[in-house]
C-alpha positions in Angstrom: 111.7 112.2 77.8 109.0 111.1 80.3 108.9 107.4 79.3 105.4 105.8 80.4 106.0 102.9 82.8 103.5 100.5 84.2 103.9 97.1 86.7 102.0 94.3 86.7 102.1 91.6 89.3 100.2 88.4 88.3 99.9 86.2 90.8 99.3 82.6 89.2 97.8 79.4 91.3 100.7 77.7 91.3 103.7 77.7 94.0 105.4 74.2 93.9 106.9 73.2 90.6 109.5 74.9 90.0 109.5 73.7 86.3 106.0 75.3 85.2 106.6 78.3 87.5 109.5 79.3 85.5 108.0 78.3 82.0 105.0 80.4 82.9 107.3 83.3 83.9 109.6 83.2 81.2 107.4 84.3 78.4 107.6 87.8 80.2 111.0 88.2 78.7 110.2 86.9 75.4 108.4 90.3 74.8 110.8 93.0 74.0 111.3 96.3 76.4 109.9 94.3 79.5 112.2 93.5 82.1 110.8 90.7 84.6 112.1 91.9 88.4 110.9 89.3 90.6 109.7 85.8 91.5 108.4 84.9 94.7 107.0 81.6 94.7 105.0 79.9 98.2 104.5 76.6 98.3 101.9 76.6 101.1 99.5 78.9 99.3 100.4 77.2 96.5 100.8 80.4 94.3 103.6 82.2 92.6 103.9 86.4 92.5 105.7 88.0 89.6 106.7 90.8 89.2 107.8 92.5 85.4 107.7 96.5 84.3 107.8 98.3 81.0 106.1 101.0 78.7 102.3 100.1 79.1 101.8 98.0 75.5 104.7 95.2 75.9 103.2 95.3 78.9 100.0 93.8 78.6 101.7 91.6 75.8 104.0 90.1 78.4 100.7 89.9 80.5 98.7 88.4 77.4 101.1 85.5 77.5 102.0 85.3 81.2 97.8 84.5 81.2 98.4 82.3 78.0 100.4 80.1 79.6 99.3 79.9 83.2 96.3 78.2 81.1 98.0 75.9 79.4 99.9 74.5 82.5 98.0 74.7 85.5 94.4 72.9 85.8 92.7 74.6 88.4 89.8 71.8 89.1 92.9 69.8 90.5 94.3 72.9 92.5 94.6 73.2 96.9 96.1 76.0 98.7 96.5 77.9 101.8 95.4 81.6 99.4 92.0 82.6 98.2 91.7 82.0 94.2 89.6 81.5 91.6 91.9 81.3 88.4 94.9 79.9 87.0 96.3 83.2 87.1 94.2 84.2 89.7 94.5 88.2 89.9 96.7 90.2 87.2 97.0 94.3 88.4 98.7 96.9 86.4 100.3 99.3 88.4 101.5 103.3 87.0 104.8 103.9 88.1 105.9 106.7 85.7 104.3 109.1 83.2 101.1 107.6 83.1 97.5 108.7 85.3 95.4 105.9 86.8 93.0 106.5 84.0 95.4 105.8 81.6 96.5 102.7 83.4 92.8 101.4 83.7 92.3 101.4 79.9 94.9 99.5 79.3 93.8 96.9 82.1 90.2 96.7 79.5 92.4 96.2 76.7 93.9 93.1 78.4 91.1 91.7 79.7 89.0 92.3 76.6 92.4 90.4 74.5 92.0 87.2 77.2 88.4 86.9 77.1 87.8 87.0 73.5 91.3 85.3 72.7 91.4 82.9 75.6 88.2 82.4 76.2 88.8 82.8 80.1 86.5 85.0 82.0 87.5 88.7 83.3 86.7 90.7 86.1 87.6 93.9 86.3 88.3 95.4 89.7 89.7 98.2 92.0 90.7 101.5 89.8 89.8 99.3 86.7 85.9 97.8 88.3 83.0 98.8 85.8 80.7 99.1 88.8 81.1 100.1 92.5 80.2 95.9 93.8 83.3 95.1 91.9 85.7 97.2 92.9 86.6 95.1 95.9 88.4 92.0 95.1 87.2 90.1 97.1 84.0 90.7 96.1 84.8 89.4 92.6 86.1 86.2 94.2 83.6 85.1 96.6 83.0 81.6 96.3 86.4 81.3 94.9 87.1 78.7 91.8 84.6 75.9 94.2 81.8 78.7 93.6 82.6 80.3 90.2 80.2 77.4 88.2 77.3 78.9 89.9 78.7 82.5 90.1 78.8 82.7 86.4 74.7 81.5 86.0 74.1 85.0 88.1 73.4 88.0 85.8 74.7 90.2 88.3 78.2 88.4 88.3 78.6 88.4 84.5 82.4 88.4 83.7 83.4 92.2 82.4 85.2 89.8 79.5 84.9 86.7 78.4 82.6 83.8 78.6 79.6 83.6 81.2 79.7 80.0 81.3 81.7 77.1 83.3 82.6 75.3 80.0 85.3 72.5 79.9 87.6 75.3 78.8 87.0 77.6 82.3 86.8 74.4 84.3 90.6 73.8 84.0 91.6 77.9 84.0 89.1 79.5 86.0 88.4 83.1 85.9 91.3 85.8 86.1 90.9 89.7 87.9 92.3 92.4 86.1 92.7 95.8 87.7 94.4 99.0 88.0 95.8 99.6 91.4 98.3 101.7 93.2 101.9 100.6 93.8 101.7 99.1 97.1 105.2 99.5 99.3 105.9 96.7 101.9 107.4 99.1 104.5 109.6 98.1 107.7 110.4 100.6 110.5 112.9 99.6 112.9 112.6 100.0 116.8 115.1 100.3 119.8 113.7 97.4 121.8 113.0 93.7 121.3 108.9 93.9 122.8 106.6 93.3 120.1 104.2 94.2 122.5 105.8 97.5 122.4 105.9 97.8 118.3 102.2 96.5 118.1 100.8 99.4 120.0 102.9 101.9 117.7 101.6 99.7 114.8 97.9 99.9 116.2 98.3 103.8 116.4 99.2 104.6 112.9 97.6 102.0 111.1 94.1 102.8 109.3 92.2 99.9 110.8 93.5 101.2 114.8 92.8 99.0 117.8 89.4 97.6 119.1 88.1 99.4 121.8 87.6 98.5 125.2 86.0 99.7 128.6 89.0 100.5 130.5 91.2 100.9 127.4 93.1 98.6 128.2 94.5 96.0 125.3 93.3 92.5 127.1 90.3 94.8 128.8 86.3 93.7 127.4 85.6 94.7 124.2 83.1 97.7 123.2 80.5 96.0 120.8 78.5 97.6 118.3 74.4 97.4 117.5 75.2 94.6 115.2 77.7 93.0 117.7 80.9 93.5 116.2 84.1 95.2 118.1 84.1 99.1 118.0 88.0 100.4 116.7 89.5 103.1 117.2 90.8 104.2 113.8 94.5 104.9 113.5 96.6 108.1 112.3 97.3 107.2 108.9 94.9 105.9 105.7 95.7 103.4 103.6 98.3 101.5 105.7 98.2 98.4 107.0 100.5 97.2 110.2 101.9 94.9 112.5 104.8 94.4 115.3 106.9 91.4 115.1 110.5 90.6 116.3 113.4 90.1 113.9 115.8 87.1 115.3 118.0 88.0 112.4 118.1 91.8 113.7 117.9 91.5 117.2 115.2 94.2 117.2 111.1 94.8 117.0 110.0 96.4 113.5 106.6 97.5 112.8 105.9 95.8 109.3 103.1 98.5 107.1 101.7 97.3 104.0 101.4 101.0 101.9 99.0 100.3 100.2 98.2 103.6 98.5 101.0 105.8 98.4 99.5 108.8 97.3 97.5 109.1 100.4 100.4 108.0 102.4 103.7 108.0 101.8 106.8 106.0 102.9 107.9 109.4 104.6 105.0 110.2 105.8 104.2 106.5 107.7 107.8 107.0 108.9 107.7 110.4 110.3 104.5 109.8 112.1 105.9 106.9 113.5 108.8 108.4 115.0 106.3 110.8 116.9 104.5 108.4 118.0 107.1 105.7 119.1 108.9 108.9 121.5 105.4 109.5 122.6 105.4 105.5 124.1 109.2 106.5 125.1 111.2 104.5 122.4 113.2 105.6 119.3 113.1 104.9 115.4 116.6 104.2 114.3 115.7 103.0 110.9 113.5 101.4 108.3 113.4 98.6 105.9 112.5 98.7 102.3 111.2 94.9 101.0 111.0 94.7 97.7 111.4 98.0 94.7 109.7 101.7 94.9 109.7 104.1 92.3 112.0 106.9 92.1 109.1 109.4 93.1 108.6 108.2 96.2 112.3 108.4 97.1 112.5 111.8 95.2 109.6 113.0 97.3 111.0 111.6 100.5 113.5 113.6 99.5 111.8 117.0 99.5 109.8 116.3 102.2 113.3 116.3 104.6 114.8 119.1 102.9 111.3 121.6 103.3 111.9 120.0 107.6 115.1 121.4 107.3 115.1 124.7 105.0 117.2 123.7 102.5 117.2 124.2 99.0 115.4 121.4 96.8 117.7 122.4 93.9 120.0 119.6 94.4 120.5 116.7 92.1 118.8 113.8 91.8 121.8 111.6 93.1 121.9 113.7 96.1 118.4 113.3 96.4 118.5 109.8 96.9 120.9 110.1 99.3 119.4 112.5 101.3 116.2 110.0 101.1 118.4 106.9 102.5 119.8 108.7 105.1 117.2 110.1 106.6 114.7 107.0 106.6 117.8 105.4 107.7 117.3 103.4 104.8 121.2 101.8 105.1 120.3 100.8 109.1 120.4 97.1 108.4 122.0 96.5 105.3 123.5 98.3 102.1 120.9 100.2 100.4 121.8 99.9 96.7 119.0 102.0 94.7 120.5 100.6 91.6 118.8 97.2 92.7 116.0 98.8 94.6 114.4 101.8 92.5 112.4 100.5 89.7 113.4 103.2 86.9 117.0 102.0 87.7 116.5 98.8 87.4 115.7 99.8 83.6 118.5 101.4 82.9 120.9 98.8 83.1 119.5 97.1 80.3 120.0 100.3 78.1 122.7 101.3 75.9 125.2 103.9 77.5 124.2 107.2 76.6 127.1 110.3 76.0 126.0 111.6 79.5 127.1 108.6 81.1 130.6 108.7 79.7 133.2 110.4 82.6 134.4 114.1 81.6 137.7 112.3 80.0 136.0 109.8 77.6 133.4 112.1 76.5 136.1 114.5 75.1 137.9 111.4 73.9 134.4 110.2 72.3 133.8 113.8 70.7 137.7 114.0 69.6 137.3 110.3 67.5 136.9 109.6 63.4 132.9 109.7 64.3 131.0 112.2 63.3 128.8 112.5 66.2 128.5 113.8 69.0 129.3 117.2 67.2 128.6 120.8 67.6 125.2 120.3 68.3 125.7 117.8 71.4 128.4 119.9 72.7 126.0 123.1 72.4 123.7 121.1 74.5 126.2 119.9 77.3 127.7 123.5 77.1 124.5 124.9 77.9 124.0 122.2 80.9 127.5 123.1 82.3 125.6 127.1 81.9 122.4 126.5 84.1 124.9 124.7 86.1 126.6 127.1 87.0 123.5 129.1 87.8 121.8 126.4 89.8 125.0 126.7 92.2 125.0 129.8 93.5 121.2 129.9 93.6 122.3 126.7 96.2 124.5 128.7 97.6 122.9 131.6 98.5 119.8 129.2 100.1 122.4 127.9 102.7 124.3 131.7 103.1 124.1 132.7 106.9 122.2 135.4 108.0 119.7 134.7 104.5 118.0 132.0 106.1 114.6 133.9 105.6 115.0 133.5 101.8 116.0 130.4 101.7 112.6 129.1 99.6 113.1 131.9 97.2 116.6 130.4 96.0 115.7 127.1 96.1 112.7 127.8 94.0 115.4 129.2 91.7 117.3 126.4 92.1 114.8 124.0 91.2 114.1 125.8 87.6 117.6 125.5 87.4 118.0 121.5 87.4 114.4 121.5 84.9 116.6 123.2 82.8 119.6 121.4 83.3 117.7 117.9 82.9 116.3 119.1 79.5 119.3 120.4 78.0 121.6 116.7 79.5 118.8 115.2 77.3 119.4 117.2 74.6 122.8 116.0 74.5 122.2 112.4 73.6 118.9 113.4 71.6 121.2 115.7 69.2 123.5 113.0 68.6 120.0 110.2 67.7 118.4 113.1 65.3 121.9 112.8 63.5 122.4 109.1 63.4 118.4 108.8 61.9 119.9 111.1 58.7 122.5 108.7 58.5 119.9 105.8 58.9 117.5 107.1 56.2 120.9 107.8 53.8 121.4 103.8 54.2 117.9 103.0 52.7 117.5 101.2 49.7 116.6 103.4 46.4 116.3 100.3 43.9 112.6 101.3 42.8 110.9 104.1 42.5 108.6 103.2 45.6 112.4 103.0 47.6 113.1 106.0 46.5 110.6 107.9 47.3 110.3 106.4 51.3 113.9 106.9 51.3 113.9 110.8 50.6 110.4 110.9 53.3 112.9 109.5 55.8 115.9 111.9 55.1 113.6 114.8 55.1 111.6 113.8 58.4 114.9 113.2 60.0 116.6 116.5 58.7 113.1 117.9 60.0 113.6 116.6 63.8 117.7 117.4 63.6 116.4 120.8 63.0 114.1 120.9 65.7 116.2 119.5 68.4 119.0 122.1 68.0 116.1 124.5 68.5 115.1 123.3 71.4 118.7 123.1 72.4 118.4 127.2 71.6 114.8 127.7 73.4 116.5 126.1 76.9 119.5 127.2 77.0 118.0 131.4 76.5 115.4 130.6 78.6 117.9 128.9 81.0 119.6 132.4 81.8 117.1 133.6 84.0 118.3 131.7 86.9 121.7 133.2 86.7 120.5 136.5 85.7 118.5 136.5 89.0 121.7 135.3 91.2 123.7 137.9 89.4 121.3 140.4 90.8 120.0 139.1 94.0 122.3 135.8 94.6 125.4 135.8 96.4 127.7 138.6 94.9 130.9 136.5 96.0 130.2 133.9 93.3 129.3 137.0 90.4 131.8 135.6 88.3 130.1 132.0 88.5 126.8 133.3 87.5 128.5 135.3 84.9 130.7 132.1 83.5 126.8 130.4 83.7 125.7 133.1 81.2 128.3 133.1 79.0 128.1 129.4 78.2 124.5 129.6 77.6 125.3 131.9 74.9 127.5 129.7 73.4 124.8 126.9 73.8 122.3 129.1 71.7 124.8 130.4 69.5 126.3 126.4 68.6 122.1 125.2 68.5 121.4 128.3 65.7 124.4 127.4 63.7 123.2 124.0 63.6 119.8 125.0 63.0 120.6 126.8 60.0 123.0 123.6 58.7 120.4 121.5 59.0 117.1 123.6 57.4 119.5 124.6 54.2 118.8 120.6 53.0 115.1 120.8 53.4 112.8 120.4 50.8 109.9 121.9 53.0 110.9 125.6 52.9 107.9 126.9 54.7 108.8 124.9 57.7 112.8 125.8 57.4 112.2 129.9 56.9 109.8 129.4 59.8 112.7 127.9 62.3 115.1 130.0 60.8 113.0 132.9 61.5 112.4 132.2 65.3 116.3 130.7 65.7 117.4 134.1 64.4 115.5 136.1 67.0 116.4 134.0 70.3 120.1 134.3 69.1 119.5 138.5 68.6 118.3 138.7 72.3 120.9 136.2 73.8 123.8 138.2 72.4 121.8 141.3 73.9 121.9 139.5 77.2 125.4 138.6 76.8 126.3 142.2 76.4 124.5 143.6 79.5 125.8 140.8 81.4 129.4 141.7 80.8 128.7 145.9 81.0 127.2 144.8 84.5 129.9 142.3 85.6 132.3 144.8 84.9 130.9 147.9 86.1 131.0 145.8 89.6 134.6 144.6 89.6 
């Protein structure tokens, strides 16, 4: 359910033929599951960023031959430009963007670097998150010298590459030497002013940003500088860590923005950056009316944005995701400037469009019409599932409700916290729905397998069992959420708005219908197994979440009706 997704931006030494920039950054989508997002080539650094995402393995594939090819076209001893570089594909960093820890993300930046200095012969070093020692985590400590210094760089035991050849053969003359890291997801961040003085969005920017102002006698900005022991200007560190800014005036707009660089967004956040920047910018008497979003973000941050508003404003986090979003846009003011499509700016999104439609995207019409066709899927099993979504539904609404009721504003945390179990459970079950309907089709699958030889035969009946296996265990799971679903409207029955009872009634009565469709399928399903340990065992623990959802069900409706 929580698919591991990883970036990686390689940025290659090459930014003016357009015919070897796109040949290099086509491979990328030669390499199934990978979707390549961006190319931004500059032809006065003279090198190219792109920009692809997937699950972490095709991944570093993509990578593999992104680096495999930047080799084979560009020849660095002939190379000039604007950009510090050492490598045909000068720096190459993986970036986590879903379901997978930094940790994670720097193993697999060893695996690629170990694959291009053994394979490629092209020397590695590792830096930031994925650096082997402290001296290499900064990149551009790993580049000094850049590709004019690397033939003596790489006769320094102390600059041995991580990978890869310590040597400036004919091979690394032409390629150079490539960085491989593991970094945070850095957001390029705009944050829009009422006035057109850059002056004026410079000393907001120098506020917030880590790196400050430089200090001077009378504190004035063109006053003398404060010098250190060692001569250099004394700052005055900003508000904010790991952000970067700078005021400038948009022609195109008609208005000053202060342009951050996020560069870690885990210390600092969009909403964070943007929040303290409207305190400060009313401080200096001007006024945030929006920001500007360059380039994609993942749906966390927007998720967490988010949140963050909704805690400013006691309301109940137990909304949707889709509302979510919205709520994020609007209150960054996301849509100030232009549309704000998240379908084209949220990286997770971006993915989905290349996936095939699922039964939960169908509208309420077609997926009756779907469930009413000559196919034998989606059946009862699906349905159970969705049944048991519409349930916790249910539930989740008047735990919404009653965060928002007047005169409960005190409580309003303790319905949104029910709230927010509520769409956990709701997201489960919705995946339940399609997963049901998979377990089925892999029966089918394994049915369709040749059974020609012996050998056939016998992987054939492995596949049917393993697959009658998981179509058991799904409609389990279906039974597991959907019981445990029922606390949330067994707690707004209770202590939620008594107005919407019968909703949180309806919400329970569905549930047991979930459970009671999941055991039935259950029980279909573990009478074809051939492992009968494993089927008594589910049968066993279907039949006793069934016994105390129909006990539920039956106080439920006592209660219901003892108050109507």
């Amino acid at each position: 359910m929580n698919k591991q997704l990883i970036e990686c931006v390689p940025n290659i030494s090459e930014g003016r033929d357009e015919a070897k920039i796109k040949a290099i950054a086509s491979v990328v989508e030669t390499v199934e599951g990978v979707k390549l997002l961006d190319i931004d080539p500059g032809k006065a650094t003279n090198r190219t960023v792109i920009t692809f995402v997937g699950e972490p393995q095709p991944v570093i594939d993509a990578a593999f031959l992104l680096i495999k090819k930047a080799s084979e076209l560009i020849d660095m001893s002939k190379h000039s430009g604007e950009h510090p570089r050492f490598g045909a594909t000068d720096v190459c960093p993986l970036v986590p963007i879903a379901g997978i820890s930094m940790e994670e993300t720097a193993q697999y930046a060893h695996k690629l670097g170990e694959r291009v200095g053994k394979e490629l012969g092209i020397p590695v070093y590792c830096y930031e998150n994925a650096a082997q020692e402290p001296k290499r985590k900064n990149l551009a400590n790993c580049r000094s010298g850049e590709y004019e210094g690397l033939k003596e760089k790489l006769t320094k035991p102390e600059w041995k590459p991580d990978f890869g050849p310590a040597e400036f053969n004919d091979r690394v003359k032409t390629t150079g030497a490539t960085a491989i890291s593991a970094r945070d997801f850095l957001i390029a961040y705009n944050i829009n002013l009422n006035t057109t003085s850059t002056r004026r969005a410079n000393a907001i920017a120098f506020d917030i940003r880590e790196a400050g102002r430089v200090k001077t006698e009378d504190g004035k900005p063109n006053g003398k500088k404060v010098l250190d022991e060692n001569g250099e200007p004394v700052r005055i560190p900003g508000k904010l860590k790991a952000v970067k800014g700078i005021g400038w005036y948009i022609e195109e707009y008609g208005v000053a923005q202060i342009s951050y660089n996020l560069t870690n967004i885990s210390i600092t956040s969009m909403h964070v950056a943007f929040d303290e920047t409207c305190k400060v910018a009313e401080e200096r008497g001007l006024r945030v009316t929006g920001s500007e979003l360059v380039g994609l973000i993942p749906r966390q941050a927007m998720l967490d944005a988010a949140d963050y508003f909704l805690r400013k404003q006691e309301r109940s986090l137990g909304c949707s995701e889709a509302e979510k979003i919205k709520i994020a846009i609007k209150s960054l003011g996301l849509d100030e400037l232009k549309p704000f499509n998240p379908k084209e700016k949220i990286i997770e999104y971006m993915l989905e469009d290349d996936q095939q439609k699922k039964l939960i995207d169908f509208n309420l019409a077609d997926f009756a019409d779907e469930t009413a066709g000559e196919s034998m899927a989606p059946g009862g099993g699906s349905i159970s599932a969705y049944v048991g979504t519409l349930g916790v539904a249910l539930g989740t609404m008047v735990a919404n409700l009653s965060s928002h009721k007047a005169g409960w504003d005190e409580r309003w945390e303790e319905f949104s916290n029910w709230a927010e179990k509520g769409q956990t459970y709701k997201n489960t079950l919705l995946h339940l729905v399609d997963e049901d309907t998979n377990a089925f089709n892999k029966i089918i699958e394994g049915f369709r397998m040749p059974k020609d030889t012996e050998e056939e035969k016998a992987l054939r009946a492995k596949a049917i069992e393993d697959a009658t296996k998981y179509a058991t265990e799904v409609p389990f799971k279906v039974m597991e959420t959907a019981y445990n679903s029922m606390e949330v409207a067994q707690a707004m029955l209770k202590d939620g708005m008594q107005s919407s009872l019968s909703d949180s009634a309806v919400g329970i009565l569905c549930a047991k219908t979930a459970v009671t469709g999941a055991y039935f399928n259950v029980k279909i399903n573990a009478k074809d197994l051939k492992d009968r340990v494993f089927a008594e065992d589910i049968i066993k623990r279907s039949e006793a979440i069934y016994q105390k959802t129909c006990a539920i069900e039956a106080g439920v409706i006592d209660y219901v009706n003892s108050k109507m």
